[in-house]
C-alpha positions, 0 to 999 in steps of 0.5 A, spaced: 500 500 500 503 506 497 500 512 499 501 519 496 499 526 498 497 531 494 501 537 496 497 543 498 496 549 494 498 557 496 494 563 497 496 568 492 495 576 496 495 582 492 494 588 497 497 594 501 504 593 505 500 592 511 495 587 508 501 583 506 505 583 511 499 580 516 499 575 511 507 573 512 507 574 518 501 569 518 506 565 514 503 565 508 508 567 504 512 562 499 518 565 495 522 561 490 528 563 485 524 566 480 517 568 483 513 570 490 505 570 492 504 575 493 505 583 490 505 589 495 501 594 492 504 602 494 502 609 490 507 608 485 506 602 483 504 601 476 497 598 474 500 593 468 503 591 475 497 588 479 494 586 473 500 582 470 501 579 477 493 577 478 494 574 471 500 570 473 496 568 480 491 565 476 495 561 472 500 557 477 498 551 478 500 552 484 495 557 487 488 555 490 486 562 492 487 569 491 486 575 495 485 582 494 484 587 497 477 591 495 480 597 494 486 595 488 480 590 486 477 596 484 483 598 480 483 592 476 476 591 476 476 590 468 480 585 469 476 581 475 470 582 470 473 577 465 475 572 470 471 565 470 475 560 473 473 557 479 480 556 482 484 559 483 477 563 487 478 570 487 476 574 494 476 580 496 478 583 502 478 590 507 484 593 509 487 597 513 485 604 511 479 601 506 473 597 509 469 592 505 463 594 501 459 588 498 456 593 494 463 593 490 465 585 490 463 583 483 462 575 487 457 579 491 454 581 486 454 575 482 450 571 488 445 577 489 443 575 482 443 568 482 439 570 489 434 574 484 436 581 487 438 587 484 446 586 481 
């Protein structure tokens, strides 16, 4: 009898310094020779930026879920509405200095239309 495991996928988080270093702290990070999980958003940071680093996030193979923070969600906002994949799942979270509007959350959104509510 010979067993394998599969080994677990990583959460990807795209957010503002604080976020970020929460979840590193919390030992979510993962860095290897050529890439991490995780983008540091900071004011000069260029939108080509988070979107390239949300586009390689949803096609590793390695990443189960992705978090990002609802205010630079809401930047690339045109990107996170062409995305269908169910894995990696996409969740929006708060920050620090921006709370959590499910209003602005296109999964909310997505079930409160599902639910036969105002989307």
């Amino acid at each position: 009898q010979h067993a394998t495991m599969d080994v677990g996928k990583l959460i990807a988080i795209i957010g503002d310094e604080d976020t970020i270093t929460g979840f590193l702290l919390a030992g979510v990070g993962h860095r290897t020779a050529d890439a991490t999980n995780f983008l540091i958003v900071k004011a000069d940071t260029k939108l080509v930026e988070v979107e390239e680093a949300f586009t390689k996030f949803s096609q590793r193979d390695d990443v189960g879920i992705i978090l990002i923070t609802q205010h630079v969600a809401n930047d690339i906002r045109h990107v996170l509405k062409d995305y269908n994949q169910t894995i990696p799942t996409v969740l929006e979270i708060p920050s620090k200095e921006h709370p959590y509007d499910p209003e602005q959350d296109y999964i909310m959104q997505r079930v409160n239309m599902f639910l036969g509510g105002q989307g």
